[in-house]
Structure formats: structure tokens, C-alpha cells
ChimeraX commands (.cxc) that place a marker at each C-alpha (Angstrom):
marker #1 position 54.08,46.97,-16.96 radius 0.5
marker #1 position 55.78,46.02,-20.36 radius 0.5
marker #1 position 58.25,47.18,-22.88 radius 0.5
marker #1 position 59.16,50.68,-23.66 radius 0.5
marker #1 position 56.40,52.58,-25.58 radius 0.5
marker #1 position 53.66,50.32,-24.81 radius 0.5
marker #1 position 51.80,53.43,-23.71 radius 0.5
marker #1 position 52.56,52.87,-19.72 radius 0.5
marker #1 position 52.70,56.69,-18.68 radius 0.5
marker #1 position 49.73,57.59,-20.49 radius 0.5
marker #1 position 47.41,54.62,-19.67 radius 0.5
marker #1 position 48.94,54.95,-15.58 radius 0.5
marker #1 position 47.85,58.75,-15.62 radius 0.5
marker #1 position 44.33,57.68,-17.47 radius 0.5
marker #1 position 43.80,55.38,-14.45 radius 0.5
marker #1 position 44.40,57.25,-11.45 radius 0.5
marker #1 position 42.49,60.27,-13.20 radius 0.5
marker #1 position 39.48,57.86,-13.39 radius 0.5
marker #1 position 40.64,55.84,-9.78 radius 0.5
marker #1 position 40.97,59.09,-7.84 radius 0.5
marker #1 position 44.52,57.14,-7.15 radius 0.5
marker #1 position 48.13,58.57,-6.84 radius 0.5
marker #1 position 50.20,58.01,-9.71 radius 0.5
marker #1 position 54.42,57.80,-9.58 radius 0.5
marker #1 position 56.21,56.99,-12.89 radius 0.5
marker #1 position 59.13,54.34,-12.23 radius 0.5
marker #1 position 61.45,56.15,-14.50 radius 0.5
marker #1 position 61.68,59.04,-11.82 radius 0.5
marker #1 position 63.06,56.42,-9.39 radius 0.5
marker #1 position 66.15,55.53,-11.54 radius 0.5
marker #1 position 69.23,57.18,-10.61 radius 0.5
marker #1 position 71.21,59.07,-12.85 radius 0.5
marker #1 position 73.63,56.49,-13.83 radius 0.5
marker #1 position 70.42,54.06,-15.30 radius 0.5
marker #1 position 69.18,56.71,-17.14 radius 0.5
marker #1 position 72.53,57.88,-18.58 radius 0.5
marker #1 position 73.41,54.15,-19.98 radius 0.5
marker #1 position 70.17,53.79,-21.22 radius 0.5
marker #1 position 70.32,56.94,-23.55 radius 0.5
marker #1 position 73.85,56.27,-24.36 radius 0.5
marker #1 position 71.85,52.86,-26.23 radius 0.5
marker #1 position 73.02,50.03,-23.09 radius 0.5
marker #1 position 70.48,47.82,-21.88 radius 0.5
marker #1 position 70.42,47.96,-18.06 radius 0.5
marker #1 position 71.54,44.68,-15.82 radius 0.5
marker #1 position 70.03,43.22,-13.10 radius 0.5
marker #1 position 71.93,44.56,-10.77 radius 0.5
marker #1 position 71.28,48.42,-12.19 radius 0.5
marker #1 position 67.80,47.54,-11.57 radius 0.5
marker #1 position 67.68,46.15,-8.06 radius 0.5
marker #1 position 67.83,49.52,-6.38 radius 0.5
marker #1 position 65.65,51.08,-8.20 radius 0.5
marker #1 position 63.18,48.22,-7.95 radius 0.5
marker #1 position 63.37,48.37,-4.56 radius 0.5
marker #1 position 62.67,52.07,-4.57 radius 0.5
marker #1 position 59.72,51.48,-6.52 radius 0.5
marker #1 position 58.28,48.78,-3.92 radius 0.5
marker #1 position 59.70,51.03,-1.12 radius 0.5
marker #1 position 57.14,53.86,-2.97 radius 0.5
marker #1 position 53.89,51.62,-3.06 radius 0.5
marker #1 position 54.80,50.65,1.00 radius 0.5
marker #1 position 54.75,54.43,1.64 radius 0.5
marker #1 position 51.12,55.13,-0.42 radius 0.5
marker #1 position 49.90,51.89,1.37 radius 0.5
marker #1 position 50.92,52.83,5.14 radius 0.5
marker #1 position 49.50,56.56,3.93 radius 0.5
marker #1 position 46.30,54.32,3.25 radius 0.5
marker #1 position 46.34,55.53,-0.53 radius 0.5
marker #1 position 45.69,53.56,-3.85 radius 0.5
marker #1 position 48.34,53.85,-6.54 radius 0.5
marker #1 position 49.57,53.53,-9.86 radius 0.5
marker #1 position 52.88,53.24,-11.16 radius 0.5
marker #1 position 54.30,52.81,-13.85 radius 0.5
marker #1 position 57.40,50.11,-14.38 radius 0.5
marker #1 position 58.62,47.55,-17.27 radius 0.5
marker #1 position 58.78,44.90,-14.86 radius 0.5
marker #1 position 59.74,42.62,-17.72 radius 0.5
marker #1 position 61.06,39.73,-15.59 radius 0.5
marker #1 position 58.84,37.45,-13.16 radius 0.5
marker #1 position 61.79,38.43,-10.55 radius 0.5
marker #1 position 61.26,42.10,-10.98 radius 0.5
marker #1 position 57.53,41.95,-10.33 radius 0.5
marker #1 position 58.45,39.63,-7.09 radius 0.5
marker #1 position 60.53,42.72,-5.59 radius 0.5
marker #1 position 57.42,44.67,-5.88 radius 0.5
marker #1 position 54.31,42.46,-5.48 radius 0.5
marker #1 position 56.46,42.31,-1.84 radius 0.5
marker #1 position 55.46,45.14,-0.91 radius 0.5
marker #1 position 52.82,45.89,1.19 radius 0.5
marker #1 position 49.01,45.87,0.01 radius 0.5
marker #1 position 48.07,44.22,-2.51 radius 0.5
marker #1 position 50.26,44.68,-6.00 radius 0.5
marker #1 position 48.37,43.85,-9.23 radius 0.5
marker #1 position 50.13,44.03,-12.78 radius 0.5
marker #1 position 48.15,45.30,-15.92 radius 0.5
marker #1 position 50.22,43.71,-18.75 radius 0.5
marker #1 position 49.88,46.49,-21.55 radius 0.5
marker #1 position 50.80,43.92,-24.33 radius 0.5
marker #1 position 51.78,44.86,-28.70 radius 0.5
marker #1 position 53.68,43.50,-30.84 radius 0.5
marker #1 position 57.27,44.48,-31.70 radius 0.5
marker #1 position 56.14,46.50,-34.78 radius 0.5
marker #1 position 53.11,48.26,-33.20 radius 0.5
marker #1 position 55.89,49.50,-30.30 radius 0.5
marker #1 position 58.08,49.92,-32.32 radius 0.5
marker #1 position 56.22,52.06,-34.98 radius 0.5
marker #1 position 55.41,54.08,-31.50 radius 0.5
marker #1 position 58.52,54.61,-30.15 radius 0.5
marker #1 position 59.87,56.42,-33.58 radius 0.5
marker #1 position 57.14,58.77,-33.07 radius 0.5
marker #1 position 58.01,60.10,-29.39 radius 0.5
marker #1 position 59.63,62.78,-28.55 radius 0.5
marker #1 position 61.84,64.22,-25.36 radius 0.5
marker #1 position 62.15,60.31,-24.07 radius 0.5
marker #1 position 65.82,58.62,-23.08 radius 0.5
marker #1 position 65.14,55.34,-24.18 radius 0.5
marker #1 position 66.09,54.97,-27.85 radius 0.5
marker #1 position 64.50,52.21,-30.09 radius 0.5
marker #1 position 67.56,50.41,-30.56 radius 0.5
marker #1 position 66.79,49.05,-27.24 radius 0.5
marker #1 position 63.61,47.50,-27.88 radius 0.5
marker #1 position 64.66,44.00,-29.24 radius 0.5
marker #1 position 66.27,43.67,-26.07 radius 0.5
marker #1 position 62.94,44.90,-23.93 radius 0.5
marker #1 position 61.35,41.90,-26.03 radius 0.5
marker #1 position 63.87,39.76,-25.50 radius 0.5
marker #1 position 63.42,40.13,-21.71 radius 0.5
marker #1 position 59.98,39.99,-21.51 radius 0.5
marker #1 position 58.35,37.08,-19.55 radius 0.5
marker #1 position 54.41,37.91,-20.12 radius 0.5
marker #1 position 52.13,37.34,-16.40 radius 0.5
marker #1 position 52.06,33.58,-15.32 radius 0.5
marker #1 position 49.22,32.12,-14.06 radius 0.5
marker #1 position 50.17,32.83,-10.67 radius 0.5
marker #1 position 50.44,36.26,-10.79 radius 0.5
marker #1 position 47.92,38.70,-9.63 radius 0.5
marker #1 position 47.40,40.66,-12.78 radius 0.5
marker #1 position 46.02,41.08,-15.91 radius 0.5
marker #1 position 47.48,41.76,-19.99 radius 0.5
marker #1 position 45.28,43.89,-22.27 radius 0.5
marker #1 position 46.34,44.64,-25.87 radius 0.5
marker #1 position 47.34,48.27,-26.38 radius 0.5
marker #1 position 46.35,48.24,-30.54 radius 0.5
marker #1 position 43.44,50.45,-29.47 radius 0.5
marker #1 position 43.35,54.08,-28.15 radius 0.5
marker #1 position 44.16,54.62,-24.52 radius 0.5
marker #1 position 41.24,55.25,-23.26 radius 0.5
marker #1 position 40.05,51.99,-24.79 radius 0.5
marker #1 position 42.97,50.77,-23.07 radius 0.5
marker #1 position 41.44,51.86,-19.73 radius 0.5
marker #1 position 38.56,50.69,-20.64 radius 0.5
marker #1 position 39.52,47.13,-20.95 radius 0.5
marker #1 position 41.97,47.17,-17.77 radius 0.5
marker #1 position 39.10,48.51,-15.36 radius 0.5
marker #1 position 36.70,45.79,-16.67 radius 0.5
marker #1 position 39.45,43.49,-16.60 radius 0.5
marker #1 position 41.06,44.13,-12.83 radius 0.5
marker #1 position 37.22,44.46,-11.61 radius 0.5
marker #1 position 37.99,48.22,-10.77 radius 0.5
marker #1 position 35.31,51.15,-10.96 radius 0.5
marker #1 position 36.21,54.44,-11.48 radius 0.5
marker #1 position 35.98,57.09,-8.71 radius 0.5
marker #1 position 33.00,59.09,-10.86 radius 0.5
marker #1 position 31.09,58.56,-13.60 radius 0.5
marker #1 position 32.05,60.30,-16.53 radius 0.5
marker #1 position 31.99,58.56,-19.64 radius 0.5
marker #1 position 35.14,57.56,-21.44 radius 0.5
marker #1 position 38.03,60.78,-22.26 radius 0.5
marker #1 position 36.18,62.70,-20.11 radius 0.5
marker #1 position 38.55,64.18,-17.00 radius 0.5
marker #1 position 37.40,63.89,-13.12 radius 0.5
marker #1 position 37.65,67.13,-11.89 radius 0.5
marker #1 position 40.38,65.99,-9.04 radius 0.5
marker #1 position 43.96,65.33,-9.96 radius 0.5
marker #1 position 45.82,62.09,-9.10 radius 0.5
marker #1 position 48.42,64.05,-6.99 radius 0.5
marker #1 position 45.13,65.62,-4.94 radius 0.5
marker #1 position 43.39,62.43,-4.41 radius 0.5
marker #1 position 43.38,59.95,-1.48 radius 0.5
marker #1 position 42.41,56.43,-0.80 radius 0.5
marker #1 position 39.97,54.47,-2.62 radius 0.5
marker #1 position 38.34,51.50,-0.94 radius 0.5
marker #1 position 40.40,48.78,-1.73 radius 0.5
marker #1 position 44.62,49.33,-1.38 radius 0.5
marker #1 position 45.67,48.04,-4.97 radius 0.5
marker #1 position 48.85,49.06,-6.37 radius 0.5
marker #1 position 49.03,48.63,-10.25 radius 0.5
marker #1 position 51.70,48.78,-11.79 radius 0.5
marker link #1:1,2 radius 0.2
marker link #1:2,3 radius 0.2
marker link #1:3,4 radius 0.2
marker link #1:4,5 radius 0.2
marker link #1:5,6 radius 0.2
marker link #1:6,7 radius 0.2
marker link #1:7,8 radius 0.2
marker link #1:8,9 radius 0.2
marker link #1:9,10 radius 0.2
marker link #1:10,11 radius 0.2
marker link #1:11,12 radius 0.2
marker link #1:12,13 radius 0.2
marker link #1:13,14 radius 0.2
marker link #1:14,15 radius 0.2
marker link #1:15,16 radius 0.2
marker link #1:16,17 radius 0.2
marker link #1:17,18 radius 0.2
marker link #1:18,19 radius 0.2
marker link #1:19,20 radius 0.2
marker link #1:20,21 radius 0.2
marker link #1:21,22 radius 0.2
marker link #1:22,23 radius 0.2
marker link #1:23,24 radius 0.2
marker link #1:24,25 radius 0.2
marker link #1:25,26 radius 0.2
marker link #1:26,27 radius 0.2
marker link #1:27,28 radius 0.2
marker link #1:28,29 radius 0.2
marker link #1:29,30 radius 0.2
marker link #1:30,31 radius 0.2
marker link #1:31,32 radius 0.2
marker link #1:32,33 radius 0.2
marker link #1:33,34 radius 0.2
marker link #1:34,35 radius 0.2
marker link #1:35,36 radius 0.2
marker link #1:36,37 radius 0.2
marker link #1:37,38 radius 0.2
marker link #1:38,39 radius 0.2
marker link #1:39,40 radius 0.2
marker link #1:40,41 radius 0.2
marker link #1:41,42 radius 0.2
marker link #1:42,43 radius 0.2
marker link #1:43,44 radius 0.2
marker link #1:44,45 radius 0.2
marker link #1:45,46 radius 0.2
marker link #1:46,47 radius 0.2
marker link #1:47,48 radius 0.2
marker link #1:48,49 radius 0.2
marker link #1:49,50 radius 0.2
marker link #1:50,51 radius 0.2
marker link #1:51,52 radius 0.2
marker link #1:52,53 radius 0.2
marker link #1:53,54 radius 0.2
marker link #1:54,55 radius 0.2
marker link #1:55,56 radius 0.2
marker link #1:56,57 radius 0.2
marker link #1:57,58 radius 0.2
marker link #1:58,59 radius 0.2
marker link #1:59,60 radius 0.2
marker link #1:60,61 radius 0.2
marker link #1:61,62 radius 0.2
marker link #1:62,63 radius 0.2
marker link #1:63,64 radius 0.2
marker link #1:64,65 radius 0.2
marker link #1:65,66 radius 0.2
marker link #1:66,67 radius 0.2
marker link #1:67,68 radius 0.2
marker link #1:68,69 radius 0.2
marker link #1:69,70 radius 0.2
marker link #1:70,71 radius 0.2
marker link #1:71,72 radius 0.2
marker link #1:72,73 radius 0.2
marker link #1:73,74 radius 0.2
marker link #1:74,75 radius 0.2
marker link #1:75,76 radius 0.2
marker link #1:76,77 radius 0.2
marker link #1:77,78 radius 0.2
marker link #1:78,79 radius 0.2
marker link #1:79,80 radius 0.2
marker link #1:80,81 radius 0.2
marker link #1:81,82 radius 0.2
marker link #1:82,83 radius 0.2
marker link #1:83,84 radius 0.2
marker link #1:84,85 radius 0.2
marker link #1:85,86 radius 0.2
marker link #1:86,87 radius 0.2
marker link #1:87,88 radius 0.2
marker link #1:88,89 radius 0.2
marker link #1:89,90 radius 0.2
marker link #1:90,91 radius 0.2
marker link #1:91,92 radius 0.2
marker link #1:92,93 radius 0.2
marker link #1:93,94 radius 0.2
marker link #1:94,95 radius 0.2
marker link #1:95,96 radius 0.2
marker link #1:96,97 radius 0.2
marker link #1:97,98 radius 0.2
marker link #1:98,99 radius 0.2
marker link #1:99,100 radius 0.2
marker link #1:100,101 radius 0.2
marker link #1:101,102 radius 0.2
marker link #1:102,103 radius 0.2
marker link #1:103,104 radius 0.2
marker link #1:104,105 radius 0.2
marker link #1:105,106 radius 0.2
marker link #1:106,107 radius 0.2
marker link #1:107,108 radius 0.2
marker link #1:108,109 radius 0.2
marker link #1:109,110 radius 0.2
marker link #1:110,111 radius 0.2
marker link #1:111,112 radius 0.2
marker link #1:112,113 radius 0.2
marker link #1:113,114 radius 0.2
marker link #1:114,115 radius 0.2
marker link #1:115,116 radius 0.2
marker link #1:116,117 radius 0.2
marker link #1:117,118 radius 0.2
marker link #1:118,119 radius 0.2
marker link #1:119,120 radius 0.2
marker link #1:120,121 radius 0.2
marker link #1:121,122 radius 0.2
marker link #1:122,123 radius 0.2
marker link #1:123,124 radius 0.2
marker link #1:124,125 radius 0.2
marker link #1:125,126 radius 0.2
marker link #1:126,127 radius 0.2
marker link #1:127,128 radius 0.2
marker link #1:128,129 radius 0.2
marker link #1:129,130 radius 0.2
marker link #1:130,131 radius 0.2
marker link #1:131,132 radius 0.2
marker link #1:132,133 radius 0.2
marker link #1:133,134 radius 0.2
marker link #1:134,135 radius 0.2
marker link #1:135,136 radius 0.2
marker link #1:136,137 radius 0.2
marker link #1:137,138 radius 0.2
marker link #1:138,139 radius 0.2
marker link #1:139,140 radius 0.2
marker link #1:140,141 radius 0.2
marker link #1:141,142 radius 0.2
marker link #1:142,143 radius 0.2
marker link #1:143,144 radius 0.2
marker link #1:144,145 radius 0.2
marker link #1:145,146 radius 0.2
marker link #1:146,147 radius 0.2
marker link #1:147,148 radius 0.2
marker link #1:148,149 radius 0.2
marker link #1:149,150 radius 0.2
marker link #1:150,151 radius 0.2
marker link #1:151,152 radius 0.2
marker link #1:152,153 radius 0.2
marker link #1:153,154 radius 0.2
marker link #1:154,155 radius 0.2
marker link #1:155,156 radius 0.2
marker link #1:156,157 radius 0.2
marker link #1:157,158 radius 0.2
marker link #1:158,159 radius 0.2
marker link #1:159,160 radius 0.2
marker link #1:160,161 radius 0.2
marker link #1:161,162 radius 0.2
marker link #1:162,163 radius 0.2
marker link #1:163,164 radius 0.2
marker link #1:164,165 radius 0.2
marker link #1:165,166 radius 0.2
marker link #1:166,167 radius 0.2
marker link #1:167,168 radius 0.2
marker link #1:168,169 radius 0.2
marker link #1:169,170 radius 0.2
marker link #1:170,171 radius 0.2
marker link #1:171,172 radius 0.2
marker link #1:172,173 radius 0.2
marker link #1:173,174 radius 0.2
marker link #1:174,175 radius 0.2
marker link #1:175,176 radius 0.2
marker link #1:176,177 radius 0.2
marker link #1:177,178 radius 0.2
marker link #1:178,179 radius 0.2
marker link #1:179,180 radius 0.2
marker link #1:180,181 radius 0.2
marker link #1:181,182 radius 0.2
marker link #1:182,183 radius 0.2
marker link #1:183,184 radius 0.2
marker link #1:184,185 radius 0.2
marker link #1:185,186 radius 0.2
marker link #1:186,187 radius 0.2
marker link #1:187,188 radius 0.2
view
């Protein structure tokens, strides 16, 4: 989770390489008419995001019956987002990849073939609530390469990784080929 250009896609895709874990990106479950607004510089409402929330969390209950671990990606800025999909079933953990509004944004200006402009991210910030206490999940800074990034989320959410290769190294299995790991954690 977190704002646009916080690195999401690439650190989800570094994960479930290492995991062995599926990986879904939340911006394929937004239906045209999100996507559209968004590039056209309007920030989505709540109630553009409930169905594709819902999607998302309809998603993780799929990989869980299937008996797969997952990652997906999803800015699940608000504490009432990440309630739609910590409902679903297994158990939902958040990785919080955290920077600051000039680190992002300095990002963002550099990215190509992306729909979300950076005239949107004050308003990402704006909506932000950061993990409470409560919530099963974890924030790790993203002012370090991604596989740093990795690094620190593993460590941090107690996960190992499904072989041991060292750090930017590649498993030789594909998320899309893998199946379940031990424990049925969705993060997100």
C-alpha cells in the first residue's frame, strides 16, 4: 500500500519472485471509468473505489480458497479501504511502503507509460492515514533501492523467501507459475 509512485508494482513483483507467491496489481481491477478520470487529472471518490475494492478482496478470497499466497498491489490510503480487504478471507497483512512527498514526487516525474499524473499526488497525501496500531501490517521507508526495500519488508513481516538466493538475484519460478507457500498471507 501507499501513494502513487511509492514503488508498489516493483517491490509487489520483488516479493512474490522471492515468496514463490502470486502477484495481481490493483490497478488492473479498476474499471475503465476510474482509470479514465484519473488520467484526465480527477481524484477518485469513495464510491469509484468501492467496487473495485471489493474486486480486489473478492481476488485475495479466490487465491486463498485456491490455497495460494499473494501479493497485490493497492493504495489503500484510508483505514476503511484496508477494512474492505483485510475482510477477506486468510489472513491480509499491509506493507506500508512510506516517502516523503518530494522523494514520490521526484519519482513520479520520472515514469513513463503510467495514468496517474503528479498533479494528483497532494491529494494521495492528503488521503493518506499511515497503519494504526491495530492493523496487521507493517511501513518500511522506500528512500533505499527496492531490493533493499524487500529486504526490510521480509525481515519486517517475519517472511522467508521461497529459496535462497542472495539479494537481486531472480528464483528461477515466476509468480504467475508458483503455488502456495506455508502460511496464506495476502500483502498488499
Amino acid at each position: 500500500m501507499g501513494v502513487a509512485g511509492s514503488g508498489k508494482t516493483t517491490v509487489a513483483h520483488l516479493l512474490g519472485e522471492r515468496l514463490g507467491w502470486v502477484v495481481a496489481e490493483a490497478d488492473e481491477f479498476h474499471p475503465a471509468s476510474n482509470v479514465a478520470k484519473m488520467a484526465a487529472g480527477h481524484p477518485l471518490t469513495d464510491e469509484d473505489r468501492w467496487p473495485w475494492l471489493a474486486a480486489i478482496a473478492a481476488w485475495i478470497g479466490e487465491q486463498d480458497a485456491a490455497g495460494r499466497s499473494s501479493v497485490v498491489t493497492c493504495s489503500a490510503l484510508k483505514r476503511a479501504y484496508r477494512d474492505v480487504l483485510a475482510a477477506a478471507p486468510g489472513r491480509v497483512r499491509f506493507l506500508h511502503l512510506a516517502g516523503s512527498p518530494e522523494l514520490i514526487g521526484d519519482r513520479m516525474t520520472h515514469r513513463t507509460g503510467h495514468f496517474m499524473p503528479t498533479t494528483l499526488l497532494p491529494s494521495q497525501f492528503a488521503t493518506l492515514e499511515p497503519l494504526e496500531p491495530d492493523e496487521d501490517g507493517v511501513t518500511v521507508p522506500v528512500s533505499v533501492s527496492p531490493n533493499s526495500v524487500v529486504d526490510a519488508a521480509l525481515v519486517a513481516l517475519g517472511l522467508q523467501p521461497s529459496g535462497s538466493h542472495p539479494s537481486g538475484e531472480q528464483p528461477s519460478s515466476t509468480p504467475s507459475e508458483s503455488t502456495a507457500a506455508p502460511e496464506q498471507t495476502k500483502e498488499s
